[in-house]
FILO-729076 format. One record per residue (C-alpha): residue number from 1; x, y, z; residue in three letters. Coordinates in Angstrom, 2 decimals, always signed. Layout:
BEGIN
+-----+---------+---------+---------+---------+
! num !    east !   north !      up ! residuo !
+-----+---------+---------+---------+---------+
! NUM !       X !       Y !       Z !     ala !
...
+-----+---------+---------+---------+---------+
***
This chain:
BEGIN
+-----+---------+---------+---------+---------+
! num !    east !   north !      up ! residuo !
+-----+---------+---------+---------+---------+
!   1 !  -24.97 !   -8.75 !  +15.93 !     unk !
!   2 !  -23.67 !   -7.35 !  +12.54 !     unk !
!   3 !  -24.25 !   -3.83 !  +12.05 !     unk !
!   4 !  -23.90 !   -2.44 !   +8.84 !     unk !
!   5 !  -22.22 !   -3.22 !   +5.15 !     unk !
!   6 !  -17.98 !   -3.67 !   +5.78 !     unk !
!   7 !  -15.75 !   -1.20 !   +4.47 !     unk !
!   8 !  -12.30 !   -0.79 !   +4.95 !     unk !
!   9 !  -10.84 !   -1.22 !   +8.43 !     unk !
!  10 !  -13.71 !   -3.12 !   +9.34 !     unk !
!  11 !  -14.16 !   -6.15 !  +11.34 !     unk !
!  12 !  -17.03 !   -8.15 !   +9.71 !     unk !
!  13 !  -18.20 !  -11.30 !   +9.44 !     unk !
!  14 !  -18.54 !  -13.79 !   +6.25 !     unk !
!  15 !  -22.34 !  -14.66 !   +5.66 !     unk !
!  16 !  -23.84 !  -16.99 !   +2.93 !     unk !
!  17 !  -21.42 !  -17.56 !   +1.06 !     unk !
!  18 !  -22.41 !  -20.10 !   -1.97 !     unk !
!  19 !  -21.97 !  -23.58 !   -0.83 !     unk !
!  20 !  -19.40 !  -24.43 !   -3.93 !     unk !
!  21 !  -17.18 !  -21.01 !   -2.57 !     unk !
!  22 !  -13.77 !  -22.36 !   -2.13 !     unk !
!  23 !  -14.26 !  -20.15 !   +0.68 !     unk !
!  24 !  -17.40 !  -21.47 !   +2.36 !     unk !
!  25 !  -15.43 !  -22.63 !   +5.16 !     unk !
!  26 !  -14.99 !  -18.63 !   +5.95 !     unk !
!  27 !  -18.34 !  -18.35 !   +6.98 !     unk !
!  28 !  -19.02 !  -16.98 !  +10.49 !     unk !
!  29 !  -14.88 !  -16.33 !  +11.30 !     unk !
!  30 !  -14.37 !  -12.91 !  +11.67 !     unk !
!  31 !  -12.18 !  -10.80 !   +9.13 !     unk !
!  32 !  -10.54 !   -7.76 !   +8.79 !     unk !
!  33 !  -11.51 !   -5.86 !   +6.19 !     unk !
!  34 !   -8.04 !   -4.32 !   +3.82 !     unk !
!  35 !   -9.24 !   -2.92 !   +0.40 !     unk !
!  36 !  -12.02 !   -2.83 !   -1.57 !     unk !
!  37 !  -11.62 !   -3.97 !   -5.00 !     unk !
!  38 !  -15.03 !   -2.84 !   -6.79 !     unk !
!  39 !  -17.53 !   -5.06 !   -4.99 !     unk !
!  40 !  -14.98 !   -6.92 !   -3.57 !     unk !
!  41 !  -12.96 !   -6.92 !   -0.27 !     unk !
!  42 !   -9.34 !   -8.26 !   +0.33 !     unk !
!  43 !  -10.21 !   -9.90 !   +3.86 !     unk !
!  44 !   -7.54 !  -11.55 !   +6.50 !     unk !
!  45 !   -8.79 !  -13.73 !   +8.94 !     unk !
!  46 !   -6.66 !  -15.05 !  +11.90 !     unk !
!  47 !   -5.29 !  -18.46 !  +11.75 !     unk !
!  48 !   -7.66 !  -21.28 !  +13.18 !     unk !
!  49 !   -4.84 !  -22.41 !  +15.21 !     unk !
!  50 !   -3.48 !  -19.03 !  +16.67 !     unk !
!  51 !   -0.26 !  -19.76 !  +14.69 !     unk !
!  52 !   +0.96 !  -18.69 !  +11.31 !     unk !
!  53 !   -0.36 !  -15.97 !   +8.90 !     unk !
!  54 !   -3.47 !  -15.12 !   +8.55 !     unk !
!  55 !   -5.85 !  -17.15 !   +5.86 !     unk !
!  56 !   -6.88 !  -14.19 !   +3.18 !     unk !
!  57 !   -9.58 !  -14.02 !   +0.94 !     unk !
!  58 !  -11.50 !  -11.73 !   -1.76 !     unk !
!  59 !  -14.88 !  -11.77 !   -1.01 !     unk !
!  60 !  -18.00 !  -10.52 !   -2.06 !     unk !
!  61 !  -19.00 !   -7.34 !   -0.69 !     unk !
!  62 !  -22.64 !   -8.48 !   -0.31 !     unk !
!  63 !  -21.60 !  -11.07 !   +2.16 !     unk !
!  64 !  -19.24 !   -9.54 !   +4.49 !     unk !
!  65 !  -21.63 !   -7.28 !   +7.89 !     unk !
!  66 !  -19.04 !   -5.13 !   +9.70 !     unk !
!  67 !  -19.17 !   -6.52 !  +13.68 !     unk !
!  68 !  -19.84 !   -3.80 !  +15.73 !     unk !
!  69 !  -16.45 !   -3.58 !  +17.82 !     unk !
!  70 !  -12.87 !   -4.82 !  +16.94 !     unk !
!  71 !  -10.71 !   -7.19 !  +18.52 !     unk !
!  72 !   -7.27 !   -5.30 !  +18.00 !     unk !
!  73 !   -6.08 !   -8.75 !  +20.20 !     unk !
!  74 !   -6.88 !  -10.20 !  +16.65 !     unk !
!  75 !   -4.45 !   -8.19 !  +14.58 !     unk !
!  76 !   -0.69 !   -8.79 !  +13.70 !     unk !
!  77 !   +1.95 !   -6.74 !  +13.22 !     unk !
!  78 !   +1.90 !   -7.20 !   +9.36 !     unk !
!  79 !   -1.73 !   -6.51 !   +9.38 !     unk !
!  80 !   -1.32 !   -3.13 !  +11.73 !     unk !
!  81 !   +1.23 !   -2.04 !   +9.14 !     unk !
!  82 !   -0.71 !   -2.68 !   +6.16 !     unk !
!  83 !   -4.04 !   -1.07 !   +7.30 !     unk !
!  84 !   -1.78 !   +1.95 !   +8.31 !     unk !
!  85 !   -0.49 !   +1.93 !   +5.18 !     unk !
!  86 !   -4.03 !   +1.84 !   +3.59 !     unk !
!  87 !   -5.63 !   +4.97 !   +5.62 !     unk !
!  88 !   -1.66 !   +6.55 !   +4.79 !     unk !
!  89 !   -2.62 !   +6.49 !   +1.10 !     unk !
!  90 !   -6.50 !   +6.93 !   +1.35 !     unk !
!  91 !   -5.77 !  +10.13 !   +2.69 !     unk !
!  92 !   -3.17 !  +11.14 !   -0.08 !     unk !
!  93 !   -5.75 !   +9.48 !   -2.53 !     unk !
!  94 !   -8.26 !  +11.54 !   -1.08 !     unk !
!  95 !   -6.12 !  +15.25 !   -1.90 !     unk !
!  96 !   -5.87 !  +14.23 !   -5.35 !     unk !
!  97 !   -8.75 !  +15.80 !   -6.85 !     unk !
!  98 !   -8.36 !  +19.08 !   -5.17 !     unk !
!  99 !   -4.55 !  +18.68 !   -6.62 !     unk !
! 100 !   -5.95 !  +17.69 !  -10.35 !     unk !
! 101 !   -8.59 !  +20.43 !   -9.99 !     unk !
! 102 !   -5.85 !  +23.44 !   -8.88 !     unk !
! 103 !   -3.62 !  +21.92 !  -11.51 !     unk !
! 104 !   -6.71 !  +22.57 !  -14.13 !     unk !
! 105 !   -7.37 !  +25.43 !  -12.72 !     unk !
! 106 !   -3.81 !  +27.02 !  -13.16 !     unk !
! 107 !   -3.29 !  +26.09 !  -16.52 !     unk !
! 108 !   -6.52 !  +27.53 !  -17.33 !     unk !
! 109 !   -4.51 !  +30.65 !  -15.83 !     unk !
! 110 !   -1.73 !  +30.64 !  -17.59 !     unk !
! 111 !   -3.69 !  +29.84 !  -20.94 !     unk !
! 112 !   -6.34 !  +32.59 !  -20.51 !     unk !
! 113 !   -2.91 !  +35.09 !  -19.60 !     unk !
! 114 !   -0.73 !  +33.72 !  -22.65 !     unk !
! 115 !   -4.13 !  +34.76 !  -24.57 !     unk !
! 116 !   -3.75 !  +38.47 !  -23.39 !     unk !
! 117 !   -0.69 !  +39.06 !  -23.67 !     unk !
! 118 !   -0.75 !  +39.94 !  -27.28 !     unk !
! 119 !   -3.62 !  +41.90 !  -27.51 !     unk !
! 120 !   -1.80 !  +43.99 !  -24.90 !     unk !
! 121 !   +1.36 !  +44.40 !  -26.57 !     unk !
! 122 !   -0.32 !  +45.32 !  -29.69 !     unk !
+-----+---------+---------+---------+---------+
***
C-alpha cells in the first residue's frame, strides 16, 4: 500500500491521472522518483518489456504515493548514476545558504571595519 506523498529517490506509484493524460497509461507502474520541478516530478519507469530505456514522465506531484520499499532490481545503471548525482548536488545545494549567509556576514565585516578605520586614524 502507498505510504506517503513521493519525493525524490522515491519509488511511488502513478494514481488518477486524468483520463485525456498522455500519460494515463502510467497509472499503477511503479516509478522512480528524480527531481522535483515545483509540483512536479521527473519520473522513470522501467520498460514494459524489460528491454530498452526507461519510459520518463513529468507528473503531477498530487498523483504520484511513494511505495513503501524499493526494488533496486528495478534500477539501471544510468538511473543509479543520475540519482547519485542528484543527492551529490542536493547536498552541495543544501551548504549554500550557510555559504551566502558567511559571505554576508563577512562583508558586513569588512564594511563595518573600512567604516572605522578613519575615525581611528583621525
Amino acid at each position: 500500500m502507498p505510504t506517503s506523498p513521493a519525493t525524490t529517490g522515491d519509488w511511488a506509484l502513478p494514481v488518477a491521472l486524468p483520463a485525456g493524460s498522455q500519460f494515463r497509461r502510467f497509472c499503477g507502474r511503479p516509478c522512480l522518483c528524480h527531481n522535483l520541478i515545483q509540483d512536479h516530478m521527473f519520473v522513470s519507469l522501467p520498460p514494459e518489456d524489460g528491454q530498452g530505456p526507461p519510459d520518463c514522465a513529468v507528473l503531477p506531484v498530487a498523483n504520484l504515493v511513494a511505495l513503501p520499499v524499493s526494488d533496486q532490481a528495478w534500477v539501471t545503471s544510468w538511473e543509479a548514476a543520475f540519482l547519485n548525482l542528484v543527492r551529490t548536488q542536493q547536498e552541495s545545494l543544501s551548504a549554500l545558504p550557510h555559504a551566502v549567509i558567511d559571505d554576508v556576514q563577512l562583508e558586513r565585516s569588512r564594511a563595518s571595519q573600512r567604516a572605522r578605520a578613519p575615525a581611528a586614524l583621525g
